[in-house]
Each structure stands twice: as structure tokens, then as C-alpha cells.
DODO-314436 format. One line per 2 residues: number of its first residue (from 1); their letters; for each residue y, x, z of N, C-alpha, C, O. Coordinates in nm, 3 decimals, always signed. Each point is the difference from the previous one (the first is absolute). Layout:
BEGIN
NUM	A	Y,X,Z,Y,X,Z,Y,X,Z,Y,X,Z  ...
// end
This chain:
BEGIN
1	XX	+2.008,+0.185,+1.286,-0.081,-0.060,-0.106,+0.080,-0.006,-0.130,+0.121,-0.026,+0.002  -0.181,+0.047,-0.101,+0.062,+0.037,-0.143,+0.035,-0.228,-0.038,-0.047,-0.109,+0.033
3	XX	+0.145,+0.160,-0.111,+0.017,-0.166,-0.053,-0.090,+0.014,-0.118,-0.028,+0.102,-0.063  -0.011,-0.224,+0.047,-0.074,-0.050,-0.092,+0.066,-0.006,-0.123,+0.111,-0.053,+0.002
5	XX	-0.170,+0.110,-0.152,+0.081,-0.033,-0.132,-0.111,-0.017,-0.105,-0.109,+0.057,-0.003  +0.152,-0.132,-0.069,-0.072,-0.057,-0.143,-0.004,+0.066,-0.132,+0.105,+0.048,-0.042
7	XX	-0.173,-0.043,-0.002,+0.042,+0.056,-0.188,-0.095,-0.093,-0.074,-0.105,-0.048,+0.043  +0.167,+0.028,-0.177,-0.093,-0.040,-0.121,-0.055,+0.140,-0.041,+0.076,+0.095,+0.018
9	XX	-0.186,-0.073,-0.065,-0.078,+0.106,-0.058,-0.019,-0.018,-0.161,-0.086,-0.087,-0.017  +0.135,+0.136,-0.110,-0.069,-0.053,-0.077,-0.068,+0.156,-0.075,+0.085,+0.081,-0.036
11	XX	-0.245,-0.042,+0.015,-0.052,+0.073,-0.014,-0.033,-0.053,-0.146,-0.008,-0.117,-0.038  -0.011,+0.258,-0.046,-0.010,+0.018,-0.212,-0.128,+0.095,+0.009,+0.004,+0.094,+0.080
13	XX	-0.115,-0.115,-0.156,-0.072,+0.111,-0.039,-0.120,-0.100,-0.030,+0.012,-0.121,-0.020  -0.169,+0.222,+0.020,-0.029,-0.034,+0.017,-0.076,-0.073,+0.127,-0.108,+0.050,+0.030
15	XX	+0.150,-0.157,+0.045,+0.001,-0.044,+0.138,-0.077,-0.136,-0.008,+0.028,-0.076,+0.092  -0.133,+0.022,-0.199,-0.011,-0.090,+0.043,-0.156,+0.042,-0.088,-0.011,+0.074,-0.098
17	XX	-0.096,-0.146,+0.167,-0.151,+0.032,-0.015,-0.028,+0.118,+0.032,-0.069,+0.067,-0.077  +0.108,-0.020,+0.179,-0.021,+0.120,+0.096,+0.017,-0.028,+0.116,+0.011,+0.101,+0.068
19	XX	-0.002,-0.220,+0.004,-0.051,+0.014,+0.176,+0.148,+0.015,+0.047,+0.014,+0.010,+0.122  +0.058,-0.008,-0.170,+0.165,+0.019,+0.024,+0.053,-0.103,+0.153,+0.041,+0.036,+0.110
21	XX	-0.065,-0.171,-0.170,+0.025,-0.076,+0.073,-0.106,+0.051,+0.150,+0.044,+0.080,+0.084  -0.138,-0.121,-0.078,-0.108,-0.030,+0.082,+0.045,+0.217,+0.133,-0.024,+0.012,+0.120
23	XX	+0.072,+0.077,-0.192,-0.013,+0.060,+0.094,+0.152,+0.015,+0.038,+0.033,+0.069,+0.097  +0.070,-0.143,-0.187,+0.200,-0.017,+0.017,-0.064,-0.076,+0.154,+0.052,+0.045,+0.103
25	XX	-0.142,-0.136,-0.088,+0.009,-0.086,+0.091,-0.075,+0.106,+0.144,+0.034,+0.011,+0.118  -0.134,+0.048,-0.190,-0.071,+0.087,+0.131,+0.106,+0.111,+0.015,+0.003,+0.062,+0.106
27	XX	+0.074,-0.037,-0.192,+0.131,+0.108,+0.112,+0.080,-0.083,+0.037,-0.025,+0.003,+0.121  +0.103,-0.077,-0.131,+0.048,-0.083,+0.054,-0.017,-0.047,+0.193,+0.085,+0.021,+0.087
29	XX	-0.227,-0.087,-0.070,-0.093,-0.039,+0.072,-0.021,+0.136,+0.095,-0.008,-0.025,+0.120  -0.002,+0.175,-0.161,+0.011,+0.058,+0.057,+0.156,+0.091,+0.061,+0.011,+0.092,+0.082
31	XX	+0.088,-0.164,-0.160,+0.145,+0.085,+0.052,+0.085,-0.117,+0.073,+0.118,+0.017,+0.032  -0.192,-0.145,-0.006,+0.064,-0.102,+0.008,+0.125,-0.097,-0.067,+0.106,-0.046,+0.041
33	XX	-0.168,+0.044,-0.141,+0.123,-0.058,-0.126,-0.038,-0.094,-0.019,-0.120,+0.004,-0.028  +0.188,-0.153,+0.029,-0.022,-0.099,-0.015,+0.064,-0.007,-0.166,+0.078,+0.076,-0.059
35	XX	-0.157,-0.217,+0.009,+0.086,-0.083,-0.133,-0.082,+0.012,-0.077,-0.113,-0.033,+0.036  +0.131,+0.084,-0.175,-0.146,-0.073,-0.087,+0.015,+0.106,-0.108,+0.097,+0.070,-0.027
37	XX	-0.226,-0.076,-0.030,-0.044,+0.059,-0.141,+0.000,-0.066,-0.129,-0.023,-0.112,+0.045  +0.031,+0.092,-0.186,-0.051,-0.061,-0.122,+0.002,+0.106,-0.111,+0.042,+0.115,-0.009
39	XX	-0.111,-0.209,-0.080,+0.006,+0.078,-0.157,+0.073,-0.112,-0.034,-0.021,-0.119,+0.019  +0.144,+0.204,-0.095,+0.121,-0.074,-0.106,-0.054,+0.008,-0.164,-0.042,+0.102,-0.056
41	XX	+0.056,-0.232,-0.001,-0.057,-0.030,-0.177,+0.053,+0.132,-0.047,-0.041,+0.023,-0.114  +0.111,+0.063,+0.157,+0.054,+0.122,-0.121,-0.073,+0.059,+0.084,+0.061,-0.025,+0.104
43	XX	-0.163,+0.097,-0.070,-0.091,+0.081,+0.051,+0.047,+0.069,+0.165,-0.084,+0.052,+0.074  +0.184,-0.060,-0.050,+0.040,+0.084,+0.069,-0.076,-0.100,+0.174,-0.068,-0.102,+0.009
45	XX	+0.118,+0.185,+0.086,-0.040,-0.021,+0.123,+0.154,-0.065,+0.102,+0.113,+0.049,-0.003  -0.146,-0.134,+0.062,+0.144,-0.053,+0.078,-0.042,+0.030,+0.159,-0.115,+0.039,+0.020
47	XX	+0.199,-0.055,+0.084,+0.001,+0.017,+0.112,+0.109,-0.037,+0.082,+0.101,+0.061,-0.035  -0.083,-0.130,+0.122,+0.069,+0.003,+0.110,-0.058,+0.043,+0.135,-0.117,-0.016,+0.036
49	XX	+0.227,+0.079,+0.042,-0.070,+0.080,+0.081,+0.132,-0.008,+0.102,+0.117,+0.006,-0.040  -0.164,-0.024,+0.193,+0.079,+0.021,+0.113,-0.069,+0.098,+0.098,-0.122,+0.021,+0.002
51	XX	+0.208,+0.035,+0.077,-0.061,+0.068,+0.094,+0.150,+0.112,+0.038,+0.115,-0.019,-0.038  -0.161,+0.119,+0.112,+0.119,+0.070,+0.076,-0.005,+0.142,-0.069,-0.104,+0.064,-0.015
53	XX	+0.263,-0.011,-0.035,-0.014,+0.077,-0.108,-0.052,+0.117,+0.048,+0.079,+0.089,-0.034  -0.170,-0.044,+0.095,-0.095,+0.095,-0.017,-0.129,-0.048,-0.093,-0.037,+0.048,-0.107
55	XX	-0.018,-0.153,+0.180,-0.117,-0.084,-0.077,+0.010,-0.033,-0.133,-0.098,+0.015,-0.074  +0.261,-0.082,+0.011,+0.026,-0.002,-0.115,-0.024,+0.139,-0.079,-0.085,-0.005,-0.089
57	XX	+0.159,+0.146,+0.113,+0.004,+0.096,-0.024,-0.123,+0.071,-0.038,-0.002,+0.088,-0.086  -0.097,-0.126,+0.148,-0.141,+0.050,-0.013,-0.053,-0.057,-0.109,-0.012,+0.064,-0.105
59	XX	-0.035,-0.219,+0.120,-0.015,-0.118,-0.086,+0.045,+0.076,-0.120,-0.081,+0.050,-0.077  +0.222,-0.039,+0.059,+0.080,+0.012,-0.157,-0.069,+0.100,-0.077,-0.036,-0.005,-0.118
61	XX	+0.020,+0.118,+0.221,-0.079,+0.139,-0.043,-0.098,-0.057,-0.038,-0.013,+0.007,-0.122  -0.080,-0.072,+0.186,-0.155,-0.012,-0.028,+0.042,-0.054,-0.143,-0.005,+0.083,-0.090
63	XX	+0.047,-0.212,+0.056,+0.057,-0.041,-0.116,+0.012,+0.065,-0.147,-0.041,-0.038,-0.109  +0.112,+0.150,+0.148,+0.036,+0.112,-0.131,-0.124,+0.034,-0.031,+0.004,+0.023,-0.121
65	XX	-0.134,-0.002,+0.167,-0.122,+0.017,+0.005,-0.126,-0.069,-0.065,-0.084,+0.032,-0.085  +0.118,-0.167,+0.183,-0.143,-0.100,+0.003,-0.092,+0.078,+0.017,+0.019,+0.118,+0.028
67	XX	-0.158,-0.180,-0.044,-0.107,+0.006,+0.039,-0.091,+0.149,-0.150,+0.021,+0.000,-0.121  -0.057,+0.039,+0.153,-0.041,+0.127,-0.118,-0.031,-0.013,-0.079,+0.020,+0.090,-0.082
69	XX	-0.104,-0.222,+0.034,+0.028,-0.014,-0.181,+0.158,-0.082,-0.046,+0.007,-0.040,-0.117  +0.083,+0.022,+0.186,+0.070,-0.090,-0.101,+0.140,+0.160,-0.007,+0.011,+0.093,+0.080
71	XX	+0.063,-0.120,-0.195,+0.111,+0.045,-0.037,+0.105,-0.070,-0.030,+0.025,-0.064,-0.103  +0.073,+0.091,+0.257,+0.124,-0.086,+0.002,+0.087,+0.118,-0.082,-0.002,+0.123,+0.012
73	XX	+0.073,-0.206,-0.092,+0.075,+0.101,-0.079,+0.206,-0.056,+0.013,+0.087,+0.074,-0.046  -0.058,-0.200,+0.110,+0.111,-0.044,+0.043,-0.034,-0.063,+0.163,-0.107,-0.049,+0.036
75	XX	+0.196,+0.063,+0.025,+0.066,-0.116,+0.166,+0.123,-0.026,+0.011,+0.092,+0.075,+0.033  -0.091,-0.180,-0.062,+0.127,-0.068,+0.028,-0.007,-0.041,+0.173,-0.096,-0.068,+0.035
77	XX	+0.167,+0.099,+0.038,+0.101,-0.067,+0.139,+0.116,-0.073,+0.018,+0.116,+0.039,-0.006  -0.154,-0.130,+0.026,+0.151,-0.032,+0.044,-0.027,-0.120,+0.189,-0.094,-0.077,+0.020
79	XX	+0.170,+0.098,+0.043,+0.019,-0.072,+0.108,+0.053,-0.147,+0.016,+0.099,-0.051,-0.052  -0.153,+0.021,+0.102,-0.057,-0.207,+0.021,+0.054,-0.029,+0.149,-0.033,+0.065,+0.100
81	XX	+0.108,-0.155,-0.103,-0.046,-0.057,+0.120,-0.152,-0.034,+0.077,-0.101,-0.036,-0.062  +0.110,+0.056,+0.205,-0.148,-0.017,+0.055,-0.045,-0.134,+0.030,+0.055,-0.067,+0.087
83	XX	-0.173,+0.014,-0.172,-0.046,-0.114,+0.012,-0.102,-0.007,+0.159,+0.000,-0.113,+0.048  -0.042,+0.168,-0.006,-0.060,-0.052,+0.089,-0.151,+0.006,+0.000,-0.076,-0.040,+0.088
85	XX	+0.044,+0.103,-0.212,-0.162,+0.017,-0.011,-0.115,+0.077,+0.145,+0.024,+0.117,+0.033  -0.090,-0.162,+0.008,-0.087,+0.062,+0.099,-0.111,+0.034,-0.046,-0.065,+0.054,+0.089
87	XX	+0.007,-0.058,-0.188,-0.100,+0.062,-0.070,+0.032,+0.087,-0.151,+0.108,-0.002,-0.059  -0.203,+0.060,+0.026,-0.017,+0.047,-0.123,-0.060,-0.017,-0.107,-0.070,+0.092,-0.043
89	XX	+0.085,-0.240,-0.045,-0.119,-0.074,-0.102,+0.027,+0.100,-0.124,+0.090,+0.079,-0.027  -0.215,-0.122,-0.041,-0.029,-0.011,-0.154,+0.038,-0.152,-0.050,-0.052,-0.105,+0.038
91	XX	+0.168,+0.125,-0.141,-0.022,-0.109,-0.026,-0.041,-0.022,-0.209,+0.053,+0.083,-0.073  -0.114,-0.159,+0.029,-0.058,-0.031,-0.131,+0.123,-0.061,-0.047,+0.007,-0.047,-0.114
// end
């Protein structure tokens, strides 16, 4: 079994009033990645995310992407200690 690892996500473009959040959480939900979604006051998109670095690996990809109307144009990574999250929220 792969160990479990964390990252902060911080996503630049345009990523926010495009469904960004709502489907970060439906891939997520489907690769098994726990931790959470928001929109940050400077437009951009945040994320923490755990899971086993294949699942991360996928996740990150989907990331560079999003959902087909938005345009991520920066991703920042960096690695977190693992909080313990068992789900995958939206949070406001």
C-alpha cells in the first residue's frame, strides 16, 4: 500500500465562476482524495489534498486543466503535513 501524502494546491487563471470548485471536488470524490476546496479574495483557487501518490499524481494533472471553461494559467505545490481529512469539502 502506497503511504499517504499531502500538498497545498494553489491554482491562477481564470478559476473562479466556472464550476472549478464543484467538479476539483467531483475528481477528487472520484480518485479518492480527501481535504478541501475554496476561492481565495485574489481570485485564485486553493486546495489541500491527501491521498497516495498515484491519486495525488492524477489529481495534480487534472489540476493543470480544470474543468473546460476555466484557464489555469499558474500551480503552485508544495507538500504539508497530513491532516487527517476523510472527505472532500467545498469550503465558502
Amino acid at each position: 500500500m502506497e503511504k499517504r501524502k499531502a500538498y497545498q494546491i494553489s491554482i491562477n487563471g481564470r478559476v473562479q465562476n466556472v464550476g472549478f470548485r464543484f467538479h476539483t471536488q467531483d475528481q477528487a470524490v472520484k480518485l479518492g482524495i480527501t481535504g478541501f476546496v475554496k476561492n481565495m479574495p485574489d481570485g485564485s483557487v486553493f486546495i489541500e489534498a491527501e491521498g497516495n501518490e498515484t491519486q495525488l499524481n492524477e489529481f495534480i494533472s487534472w489540476c493543470h486543466k480544470g474543468p473546460s471553461w476555466a484557464k489555469v494559467f499558474d500551480i503552485k505545490i508544495a507538500e504539508q503535513p497530513l491532516m487527517g481529512y476523510v472527505s472532500f469539502e467545498i469550503k465558502r
